[in-house]
C-alpha positions in Angstrom: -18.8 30.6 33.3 -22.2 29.2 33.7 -23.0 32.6 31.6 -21.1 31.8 28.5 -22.2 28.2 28.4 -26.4 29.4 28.6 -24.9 32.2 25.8 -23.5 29.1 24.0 -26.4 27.3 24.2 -29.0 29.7 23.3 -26.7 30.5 20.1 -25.9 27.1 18.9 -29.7 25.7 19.4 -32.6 26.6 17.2 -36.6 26.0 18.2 -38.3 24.6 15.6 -42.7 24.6 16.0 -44.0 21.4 14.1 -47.4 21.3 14.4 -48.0 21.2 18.3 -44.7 20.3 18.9 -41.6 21.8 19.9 -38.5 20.6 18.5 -34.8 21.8 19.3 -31.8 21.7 16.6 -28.9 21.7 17.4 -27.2 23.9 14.9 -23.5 22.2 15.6 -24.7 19.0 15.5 -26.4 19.0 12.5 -24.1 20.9 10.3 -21.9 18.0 11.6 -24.1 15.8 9.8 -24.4 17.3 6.8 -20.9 16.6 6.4 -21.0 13.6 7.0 -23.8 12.5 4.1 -21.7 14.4 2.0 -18.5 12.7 2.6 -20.6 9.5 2.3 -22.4 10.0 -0.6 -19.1 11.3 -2.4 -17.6 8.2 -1.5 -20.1 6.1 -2.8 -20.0 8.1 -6.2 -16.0 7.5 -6.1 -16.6 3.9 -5.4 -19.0 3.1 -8.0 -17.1 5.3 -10.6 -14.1 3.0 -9.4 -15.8 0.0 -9.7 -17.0 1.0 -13.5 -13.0 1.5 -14.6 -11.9 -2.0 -12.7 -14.8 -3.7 -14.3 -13.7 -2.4 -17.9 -9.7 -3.0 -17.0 -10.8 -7.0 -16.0 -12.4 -7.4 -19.2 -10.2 -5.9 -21.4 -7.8 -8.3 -19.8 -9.5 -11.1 -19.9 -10.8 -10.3 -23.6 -6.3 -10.2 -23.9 -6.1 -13.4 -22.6 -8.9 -15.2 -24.8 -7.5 -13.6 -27.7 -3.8 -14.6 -27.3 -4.8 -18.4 -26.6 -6.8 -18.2 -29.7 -3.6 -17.0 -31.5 -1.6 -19.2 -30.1 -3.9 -22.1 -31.6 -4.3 -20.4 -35.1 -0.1 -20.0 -35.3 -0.1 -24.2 -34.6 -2.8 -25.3 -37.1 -0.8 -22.7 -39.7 2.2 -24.2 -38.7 4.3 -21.1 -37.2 6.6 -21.9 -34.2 4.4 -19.7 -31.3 7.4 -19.1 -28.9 10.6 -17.1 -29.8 13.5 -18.5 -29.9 16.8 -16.9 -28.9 14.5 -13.9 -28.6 13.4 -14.1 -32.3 10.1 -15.1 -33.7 9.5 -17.5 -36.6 10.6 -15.3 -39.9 7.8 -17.1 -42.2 5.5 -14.6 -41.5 3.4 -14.8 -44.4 1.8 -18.3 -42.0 0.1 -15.1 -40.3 -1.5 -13.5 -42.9 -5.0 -14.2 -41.5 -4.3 -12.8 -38.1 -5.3 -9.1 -37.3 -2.7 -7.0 -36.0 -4.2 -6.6 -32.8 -4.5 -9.8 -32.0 -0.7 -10.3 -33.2 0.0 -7.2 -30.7 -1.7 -9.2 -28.0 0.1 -12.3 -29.0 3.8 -11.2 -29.8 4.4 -7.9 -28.4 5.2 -4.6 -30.1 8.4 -5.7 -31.5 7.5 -8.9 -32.9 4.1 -7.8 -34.1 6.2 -5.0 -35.4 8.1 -7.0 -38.0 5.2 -9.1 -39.5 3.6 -5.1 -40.3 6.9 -4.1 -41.8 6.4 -7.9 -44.2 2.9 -6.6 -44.8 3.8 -3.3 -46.0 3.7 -0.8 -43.2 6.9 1.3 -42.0 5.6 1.6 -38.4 2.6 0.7 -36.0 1.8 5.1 -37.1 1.9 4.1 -40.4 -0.4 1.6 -39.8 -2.6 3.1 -37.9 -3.1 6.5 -39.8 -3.9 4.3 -43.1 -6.8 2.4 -41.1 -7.7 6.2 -40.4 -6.3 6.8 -36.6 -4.5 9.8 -35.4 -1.1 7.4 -34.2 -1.1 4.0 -32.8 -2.4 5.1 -29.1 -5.8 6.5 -30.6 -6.1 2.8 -32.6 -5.3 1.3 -29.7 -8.0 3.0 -27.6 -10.2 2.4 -30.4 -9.9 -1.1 -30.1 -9.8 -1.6 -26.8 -13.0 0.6 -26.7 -14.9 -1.9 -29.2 -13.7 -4.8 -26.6 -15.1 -3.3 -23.7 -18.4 -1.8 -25.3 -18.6 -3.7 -28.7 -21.8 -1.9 -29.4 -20.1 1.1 -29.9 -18.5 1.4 -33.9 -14.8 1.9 -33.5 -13.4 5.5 -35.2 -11.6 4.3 -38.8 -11.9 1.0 -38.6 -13.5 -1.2 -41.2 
């Protein structure tokens, strides 16, 4: 037994010279430790990668929030009721002629933003998208939300 364990030993242990010195690795050990920076250091790249996508979800949200409250205001001073009622929005749409579509999809919603497009012209949120020079509505979508989160960078189509 005692044989096996020297055999193990002289197998798993390396001599390293340094300088005058004499070092022993232990081969198990340190491969054990490799591991373990590279489970650590693939962490930290997951976390900070994580951190970059929460950071951008938070202020798109907030940018959301800002920009219905600002909507909200505009639809008072032009005199449009801002809350549905019986599940239907104010029909005198052309009070929202100033507001961008976005901002009325942040406001009201896809259906409700939906019907002041159809008043302006457009037969669908793809309609509208593909004249401002999108794919579909999910690419202008991304586009915006792109130019809230980076507003340095020029959004794809738009004006």
């Amino acid at each position: 037994m005692s044989y096996q364990k020297s055999l193990k030993k002289s197998t798993n242990k390396k001599r390293i010279r340094i300088g005058s010195k004499n070092y022993i690795l232990d081969t198990k050990k340190f491969r054990k430790f490799q591991l373990n920076v590279l489970a650590i250091t693939a962490s930290v790249i997951f976390a900070i990668s994580a951190f970059g996508v929460v950071k951008d979800g938070m202020k798109f949200h907030n940018a959301k929030t800002e920009i219905s409250f600002e909507v909200a205001d505009e639809m008072i001073e032009n005199g449009y009721r801002t809350v549905p009622v019986d599940g239907n929005w104010d029909h005198r749409f052309e009070l929202l002629d100033e507001l961008d579509p976005f901002e009325l999809l942040v406001y009201m919603g896809g259906d409700g933003s939906l019907d002041v497009l159809k008043y302006r012209g457009y037969e669908s949120w793809d309609d509208y998208a593909k004249q401002e020079g999108f794919e579909d509505q999910y690419d202008w979508y991304a586009a915006q939300r792109e130019n809230i989160v980076n507003p340095q960078s020029k959004a794809r189509g738009g004006k």
